[in-house]
DSSP file (Angstrom, degrees, kcal/mol; ACC not computed):
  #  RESIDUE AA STRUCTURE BP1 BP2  ACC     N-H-->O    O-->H-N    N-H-->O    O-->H-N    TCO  KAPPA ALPHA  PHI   PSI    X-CA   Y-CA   Z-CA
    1    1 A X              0   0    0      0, 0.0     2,-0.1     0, 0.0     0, 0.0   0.000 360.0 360.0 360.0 139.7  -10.7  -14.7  281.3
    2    2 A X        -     0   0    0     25,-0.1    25,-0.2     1,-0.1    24,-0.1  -0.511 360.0-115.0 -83.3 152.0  -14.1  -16.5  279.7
    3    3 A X  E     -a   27   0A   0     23,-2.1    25,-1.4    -2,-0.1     2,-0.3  -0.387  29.1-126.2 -71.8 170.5  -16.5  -17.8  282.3
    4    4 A X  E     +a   28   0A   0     47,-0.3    49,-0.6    23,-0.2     2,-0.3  -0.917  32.4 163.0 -90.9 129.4  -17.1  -21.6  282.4
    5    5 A X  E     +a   29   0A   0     23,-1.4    25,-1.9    -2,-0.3     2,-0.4  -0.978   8.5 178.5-141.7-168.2  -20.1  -23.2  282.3
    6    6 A X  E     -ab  30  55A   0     48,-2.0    50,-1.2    -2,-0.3     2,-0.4  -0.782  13.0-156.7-177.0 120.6  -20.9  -26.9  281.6
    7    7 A X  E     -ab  31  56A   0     23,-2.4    25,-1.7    -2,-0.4     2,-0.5  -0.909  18.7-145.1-113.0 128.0  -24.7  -28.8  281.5
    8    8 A X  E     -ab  32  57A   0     48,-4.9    50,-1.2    -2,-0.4     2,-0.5  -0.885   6.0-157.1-118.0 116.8  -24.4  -32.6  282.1
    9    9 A X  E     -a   33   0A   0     23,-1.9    25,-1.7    -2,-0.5     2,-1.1  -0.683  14.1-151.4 -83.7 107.5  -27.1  -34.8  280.1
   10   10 A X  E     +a   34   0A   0     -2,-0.5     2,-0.3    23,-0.2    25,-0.2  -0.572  45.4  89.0 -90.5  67.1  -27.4  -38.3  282.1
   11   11 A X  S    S-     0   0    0     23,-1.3     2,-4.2    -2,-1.1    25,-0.1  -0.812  85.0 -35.1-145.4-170.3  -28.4  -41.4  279.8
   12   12 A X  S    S+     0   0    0     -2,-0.3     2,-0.2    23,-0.1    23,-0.1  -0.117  82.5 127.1 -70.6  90.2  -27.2  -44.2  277.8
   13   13 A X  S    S-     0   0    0     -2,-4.2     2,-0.7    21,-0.2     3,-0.1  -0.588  71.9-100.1-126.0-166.8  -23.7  -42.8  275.8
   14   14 A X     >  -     0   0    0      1,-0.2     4,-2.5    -2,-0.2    19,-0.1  -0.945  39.4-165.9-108.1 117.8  -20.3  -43.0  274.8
   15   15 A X  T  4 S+     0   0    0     -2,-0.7    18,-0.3     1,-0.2    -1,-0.2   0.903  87.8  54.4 -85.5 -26.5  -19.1  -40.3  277.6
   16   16 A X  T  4 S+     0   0    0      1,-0.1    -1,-0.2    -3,-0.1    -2,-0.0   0.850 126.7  21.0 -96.1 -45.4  -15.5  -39.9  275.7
   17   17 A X  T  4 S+     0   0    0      1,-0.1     2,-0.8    15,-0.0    -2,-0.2   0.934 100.7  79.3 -96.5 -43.4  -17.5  -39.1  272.5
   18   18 A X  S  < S+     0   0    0     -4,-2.5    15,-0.5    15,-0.0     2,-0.2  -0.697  80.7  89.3 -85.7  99.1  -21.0  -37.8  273.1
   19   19 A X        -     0   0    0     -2,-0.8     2,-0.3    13,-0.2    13,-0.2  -0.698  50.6-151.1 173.0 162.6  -20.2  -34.1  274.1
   20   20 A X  E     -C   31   0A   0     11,-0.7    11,-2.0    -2,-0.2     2,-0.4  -0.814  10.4-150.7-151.8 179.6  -19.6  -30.7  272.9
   21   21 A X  E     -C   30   0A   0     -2,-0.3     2,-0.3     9,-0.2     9,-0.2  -0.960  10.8-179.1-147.5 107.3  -18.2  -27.9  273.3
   22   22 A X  E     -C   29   0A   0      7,-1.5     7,-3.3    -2,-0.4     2,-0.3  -0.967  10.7-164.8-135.6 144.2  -19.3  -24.1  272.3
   23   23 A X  E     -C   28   0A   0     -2,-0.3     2,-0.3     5,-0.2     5,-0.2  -0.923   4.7-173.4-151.4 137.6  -17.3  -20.8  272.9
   24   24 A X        -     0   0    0      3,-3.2   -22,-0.0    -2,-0.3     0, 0.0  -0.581  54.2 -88.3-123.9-177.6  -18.4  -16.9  272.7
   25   25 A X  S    S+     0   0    0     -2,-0.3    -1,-0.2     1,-0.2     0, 0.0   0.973 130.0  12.7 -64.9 -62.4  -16.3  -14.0  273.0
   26   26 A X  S    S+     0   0    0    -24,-0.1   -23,-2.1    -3,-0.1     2,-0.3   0.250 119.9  68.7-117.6  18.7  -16.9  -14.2  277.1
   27   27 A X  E     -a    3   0A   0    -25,-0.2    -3,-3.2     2,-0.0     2,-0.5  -0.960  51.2-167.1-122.5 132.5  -18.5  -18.0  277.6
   28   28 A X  E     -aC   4  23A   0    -25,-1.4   -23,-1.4    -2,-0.3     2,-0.5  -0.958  19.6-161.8-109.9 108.7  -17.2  -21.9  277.3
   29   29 A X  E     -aC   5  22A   0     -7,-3.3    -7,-1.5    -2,-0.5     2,-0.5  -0.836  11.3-165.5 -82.2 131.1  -19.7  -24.0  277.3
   30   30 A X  E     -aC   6  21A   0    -25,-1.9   -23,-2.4    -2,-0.5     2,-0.4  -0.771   6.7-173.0-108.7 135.3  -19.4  -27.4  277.9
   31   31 A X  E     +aC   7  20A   0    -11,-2.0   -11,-0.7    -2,-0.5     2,-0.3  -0.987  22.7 167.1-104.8 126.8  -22.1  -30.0  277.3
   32   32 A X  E     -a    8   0A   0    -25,-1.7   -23,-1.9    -2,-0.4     2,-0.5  -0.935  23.4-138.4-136.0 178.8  -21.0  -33.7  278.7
   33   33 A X  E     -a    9   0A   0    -15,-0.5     2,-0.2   -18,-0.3   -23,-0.2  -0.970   7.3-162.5-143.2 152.7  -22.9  -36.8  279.3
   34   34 A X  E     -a   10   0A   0    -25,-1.7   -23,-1.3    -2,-0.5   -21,-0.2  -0.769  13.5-144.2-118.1 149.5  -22.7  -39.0  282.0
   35   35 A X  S    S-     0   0    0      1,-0.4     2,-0.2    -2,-0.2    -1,-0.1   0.780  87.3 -12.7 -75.7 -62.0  -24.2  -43.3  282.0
   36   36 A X  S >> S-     0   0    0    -25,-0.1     3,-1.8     1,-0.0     4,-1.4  -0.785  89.6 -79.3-145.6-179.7  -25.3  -43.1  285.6
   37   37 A X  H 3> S+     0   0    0      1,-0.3     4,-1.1    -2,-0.2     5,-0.0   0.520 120.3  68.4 -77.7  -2.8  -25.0  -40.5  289.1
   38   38 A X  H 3> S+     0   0    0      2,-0.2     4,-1.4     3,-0.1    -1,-0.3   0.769  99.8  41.8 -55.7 -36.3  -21.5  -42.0  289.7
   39   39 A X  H <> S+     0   0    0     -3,-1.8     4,-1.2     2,-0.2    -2,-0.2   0.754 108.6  63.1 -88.6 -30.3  -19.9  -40.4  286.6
   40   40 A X  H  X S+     0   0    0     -4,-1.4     4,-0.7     2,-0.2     3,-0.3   0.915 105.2  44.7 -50.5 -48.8  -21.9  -37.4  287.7
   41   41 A X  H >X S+     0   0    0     -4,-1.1     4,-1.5     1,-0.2     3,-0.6   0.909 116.3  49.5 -56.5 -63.8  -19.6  -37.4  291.1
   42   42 A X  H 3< S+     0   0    0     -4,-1.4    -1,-0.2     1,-0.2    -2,-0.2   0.417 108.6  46.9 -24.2 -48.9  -16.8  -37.9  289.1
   43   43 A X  H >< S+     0   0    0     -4,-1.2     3,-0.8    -3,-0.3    -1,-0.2   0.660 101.1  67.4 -51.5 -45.1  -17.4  -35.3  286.7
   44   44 A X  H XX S+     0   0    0     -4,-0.7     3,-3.0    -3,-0.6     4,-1.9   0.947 101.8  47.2 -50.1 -53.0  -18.2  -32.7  289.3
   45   45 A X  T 3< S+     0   0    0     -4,-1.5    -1,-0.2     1,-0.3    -3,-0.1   0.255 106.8  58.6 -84.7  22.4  -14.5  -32.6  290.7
   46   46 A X  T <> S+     0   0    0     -3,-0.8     4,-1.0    -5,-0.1    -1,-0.3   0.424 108.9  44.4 -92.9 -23.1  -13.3  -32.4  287.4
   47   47 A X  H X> S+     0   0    0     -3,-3.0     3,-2.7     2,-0.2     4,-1.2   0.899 110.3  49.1 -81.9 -79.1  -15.2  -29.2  286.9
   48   48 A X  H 3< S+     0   0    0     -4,-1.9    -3,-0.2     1,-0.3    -1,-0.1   0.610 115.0  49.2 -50.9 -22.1  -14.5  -27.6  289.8
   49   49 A X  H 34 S+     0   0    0     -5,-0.3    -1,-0.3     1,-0.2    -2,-0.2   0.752 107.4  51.5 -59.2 -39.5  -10.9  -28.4  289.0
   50   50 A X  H << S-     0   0    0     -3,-2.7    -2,-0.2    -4,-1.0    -1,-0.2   0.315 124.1-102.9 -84.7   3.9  -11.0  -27.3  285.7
   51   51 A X     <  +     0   0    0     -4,-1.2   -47,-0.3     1,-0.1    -3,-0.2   0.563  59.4 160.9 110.2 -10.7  -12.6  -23.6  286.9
   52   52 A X        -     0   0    0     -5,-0.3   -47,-0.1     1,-0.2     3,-0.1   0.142  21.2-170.9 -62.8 175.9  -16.2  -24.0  286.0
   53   53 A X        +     0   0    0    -49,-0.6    25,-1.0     1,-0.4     2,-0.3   0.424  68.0  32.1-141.3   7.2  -18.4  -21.6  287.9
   54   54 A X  E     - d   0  78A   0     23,-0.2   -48,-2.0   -50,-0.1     2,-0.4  -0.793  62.1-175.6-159.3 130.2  -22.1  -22.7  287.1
   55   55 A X  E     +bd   6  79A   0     23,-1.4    25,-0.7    -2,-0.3     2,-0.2  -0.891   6.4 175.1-108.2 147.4  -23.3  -26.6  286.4
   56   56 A X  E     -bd   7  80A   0    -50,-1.2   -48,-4.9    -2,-0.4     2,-0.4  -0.939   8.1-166.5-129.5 171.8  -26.8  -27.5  285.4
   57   57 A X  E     -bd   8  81A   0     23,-1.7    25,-2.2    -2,-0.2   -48,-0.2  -0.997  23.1 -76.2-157.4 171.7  -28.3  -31.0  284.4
   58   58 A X    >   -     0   0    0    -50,-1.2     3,-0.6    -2,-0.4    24,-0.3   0.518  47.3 -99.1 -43.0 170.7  -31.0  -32.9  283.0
   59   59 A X  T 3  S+     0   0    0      1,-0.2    -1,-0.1    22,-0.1    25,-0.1   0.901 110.4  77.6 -59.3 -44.0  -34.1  -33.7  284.4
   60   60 A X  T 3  S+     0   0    0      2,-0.0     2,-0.3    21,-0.0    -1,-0.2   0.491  72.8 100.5 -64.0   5.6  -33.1  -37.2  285.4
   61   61 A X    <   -     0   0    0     -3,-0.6     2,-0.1    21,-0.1    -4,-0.0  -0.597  67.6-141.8 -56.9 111.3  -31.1  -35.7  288.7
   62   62 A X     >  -     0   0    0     -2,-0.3     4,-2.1     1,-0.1     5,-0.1  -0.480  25.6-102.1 -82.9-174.7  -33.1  -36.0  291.8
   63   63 A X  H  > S+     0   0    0      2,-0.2     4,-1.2     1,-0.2    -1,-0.1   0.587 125.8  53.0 -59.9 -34.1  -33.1  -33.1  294.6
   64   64 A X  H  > S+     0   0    0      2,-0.2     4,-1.4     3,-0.1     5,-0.3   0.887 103.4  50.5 -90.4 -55.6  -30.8  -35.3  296.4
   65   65 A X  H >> S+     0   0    0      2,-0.2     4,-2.1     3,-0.1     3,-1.8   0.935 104.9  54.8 -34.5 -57.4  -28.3  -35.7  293.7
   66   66 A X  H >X S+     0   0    0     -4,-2.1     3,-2.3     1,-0.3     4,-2.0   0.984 109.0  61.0 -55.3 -64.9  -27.8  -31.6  292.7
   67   67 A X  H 3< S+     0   0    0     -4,-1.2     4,-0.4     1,-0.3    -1,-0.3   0.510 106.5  37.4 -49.7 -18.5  -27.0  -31.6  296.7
   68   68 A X  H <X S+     0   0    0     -3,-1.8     4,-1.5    -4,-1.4    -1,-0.3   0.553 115.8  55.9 -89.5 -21.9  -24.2  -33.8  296.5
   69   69 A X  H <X>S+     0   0    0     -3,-2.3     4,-2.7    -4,-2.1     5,-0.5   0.936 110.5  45.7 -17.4 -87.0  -23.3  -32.1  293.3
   70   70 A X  H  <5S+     0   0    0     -4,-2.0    -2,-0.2     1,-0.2     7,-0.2   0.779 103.7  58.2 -46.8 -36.6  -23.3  -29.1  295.1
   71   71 A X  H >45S+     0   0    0     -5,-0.5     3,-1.2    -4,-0.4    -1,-0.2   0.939 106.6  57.5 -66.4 -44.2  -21.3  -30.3  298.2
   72   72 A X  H 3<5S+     0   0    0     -4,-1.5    -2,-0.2     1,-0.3    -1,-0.2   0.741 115.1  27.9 -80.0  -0.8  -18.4  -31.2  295.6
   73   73 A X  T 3X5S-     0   0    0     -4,-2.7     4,-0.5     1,-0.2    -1,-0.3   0.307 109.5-150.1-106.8  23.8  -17.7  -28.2  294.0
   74   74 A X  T <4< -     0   0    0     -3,-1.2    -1,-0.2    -5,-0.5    -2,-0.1  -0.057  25.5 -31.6 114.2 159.8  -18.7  -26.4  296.5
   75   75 A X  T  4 S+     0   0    0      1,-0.2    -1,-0.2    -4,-0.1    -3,-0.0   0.907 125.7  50.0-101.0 -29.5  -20.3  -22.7  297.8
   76   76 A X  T  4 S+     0   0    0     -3,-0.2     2,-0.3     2,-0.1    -1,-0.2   0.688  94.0  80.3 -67.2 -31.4  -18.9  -20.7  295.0
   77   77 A X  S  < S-     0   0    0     -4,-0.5   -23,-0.2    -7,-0.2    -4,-0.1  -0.870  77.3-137.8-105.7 113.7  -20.1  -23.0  292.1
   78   78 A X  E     -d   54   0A   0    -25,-1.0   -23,-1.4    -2,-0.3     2,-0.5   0.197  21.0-167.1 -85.9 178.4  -24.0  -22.4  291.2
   79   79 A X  E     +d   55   0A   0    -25,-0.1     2,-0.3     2,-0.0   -23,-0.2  -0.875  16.5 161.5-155.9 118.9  -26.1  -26.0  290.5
   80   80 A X  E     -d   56   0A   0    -25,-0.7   -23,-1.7    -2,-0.5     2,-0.3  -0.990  20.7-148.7-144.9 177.3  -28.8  -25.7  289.2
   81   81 A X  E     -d   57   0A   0     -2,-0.3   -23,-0.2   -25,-0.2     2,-0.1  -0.916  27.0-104.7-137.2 169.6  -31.5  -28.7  287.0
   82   82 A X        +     0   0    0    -25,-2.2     2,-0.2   -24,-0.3   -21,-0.1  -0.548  45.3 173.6 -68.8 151.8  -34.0  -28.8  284.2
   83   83 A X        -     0   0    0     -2,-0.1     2,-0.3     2,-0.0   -24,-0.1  -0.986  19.6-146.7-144.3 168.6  -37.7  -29.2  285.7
   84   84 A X        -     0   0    0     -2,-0.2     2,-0.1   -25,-0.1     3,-0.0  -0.827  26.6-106.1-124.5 165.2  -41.0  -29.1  283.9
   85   85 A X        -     0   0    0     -2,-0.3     4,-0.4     1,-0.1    -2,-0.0  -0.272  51.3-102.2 -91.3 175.6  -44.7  -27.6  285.4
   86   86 A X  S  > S+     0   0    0      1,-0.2     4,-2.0     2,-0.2     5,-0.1   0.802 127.9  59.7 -42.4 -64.1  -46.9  -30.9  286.2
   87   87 A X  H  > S+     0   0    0      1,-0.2     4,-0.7     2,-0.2    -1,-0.2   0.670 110.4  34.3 -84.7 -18.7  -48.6  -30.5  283.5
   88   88 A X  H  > S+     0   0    0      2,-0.2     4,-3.2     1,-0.1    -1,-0.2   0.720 110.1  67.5 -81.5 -29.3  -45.2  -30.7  280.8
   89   89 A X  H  > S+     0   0    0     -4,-0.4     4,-1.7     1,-0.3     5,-0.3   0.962  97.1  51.4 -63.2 -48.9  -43.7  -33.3  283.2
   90   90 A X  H  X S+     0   0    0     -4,-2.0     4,-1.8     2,-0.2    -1,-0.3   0.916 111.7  47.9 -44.3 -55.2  -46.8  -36.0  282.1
   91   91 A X  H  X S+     0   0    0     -4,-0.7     4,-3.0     2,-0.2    -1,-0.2   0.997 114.0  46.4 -47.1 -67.5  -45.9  -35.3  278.5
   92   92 A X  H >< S+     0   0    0     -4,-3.2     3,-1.4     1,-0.2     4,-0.4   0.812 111.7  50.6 -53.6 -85.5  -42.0  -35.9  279.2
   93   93 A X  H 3X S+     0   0    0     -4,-1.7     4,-4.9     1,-0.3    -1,-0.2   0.607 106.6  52.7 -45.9 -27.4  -42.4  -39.1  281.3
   94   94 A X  H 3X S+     0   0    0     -4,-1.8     4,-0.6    -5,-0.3    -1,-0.3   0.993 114.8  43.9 -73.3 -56.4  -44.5  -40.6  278.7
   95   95 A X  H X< S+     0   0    0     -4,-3.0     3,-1.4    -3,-1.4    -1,-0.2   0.857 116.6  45.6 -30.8 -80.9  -41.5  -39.8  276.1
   96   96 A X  H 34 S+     0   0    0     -4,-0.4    -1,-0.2     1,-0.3    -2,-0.2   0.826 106.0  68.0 -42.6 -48.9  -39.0  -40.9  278.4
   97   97 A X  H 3<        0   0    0     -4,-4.9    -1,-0.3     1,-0.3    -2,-0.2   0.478 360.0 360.0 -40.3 -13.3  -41.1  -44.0  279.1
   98   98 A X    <<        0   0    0     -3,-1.4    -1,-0.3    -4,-0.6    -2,-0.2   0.307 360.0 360.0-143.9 360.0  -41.1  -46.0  276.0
């Protein structure tokens, strides 16, 4: 059986359309996008229902989010998020920013 894994991208999309899907001999990956940390919730107990065994997301996730991530799938299911040194993170806001 191929593992699951599945990275969730948080901003302004069409969540039915904006997502993808990529497959190896022993990996499915899932890409999906979420509007806001509601769909995120929402999303989680759809993974862990559908099998996944490691989520990550985007930067825009606080500390607080992944943990409530992390309570709905679960102690088996790894959680983990993008983060940037200091010194990248300045670069990124200013992108994000405008």
């Amino acid at each position: 059986m191929k593992k699951k894994y599945a990275f969730i991208l948080m901003g302004d999309y069409n969540i039915l359309d904006d997502r993808a899907v990529f497959e190896s001999e022993n990996m499915m990956s899932y890409i999906y996008t979420v509007n806001n940390i509601d769909e995120a919730y929402k999303l989680a107990y759809k993974l862990k229902d559908d099998g996944v065994g490691a989520v990550e997301t985007c930067g825009a996730f606080s500390e607080d989010n992944i943990e409530k991530i992390s309570t709905i799938l679960g102690e088996n299911i790894g959680v983990a998020r993008v983060v940037a040194t200091d010194k990248e993170k300045i670069k990124l806001d200013k992108f994000f920013s405008n």
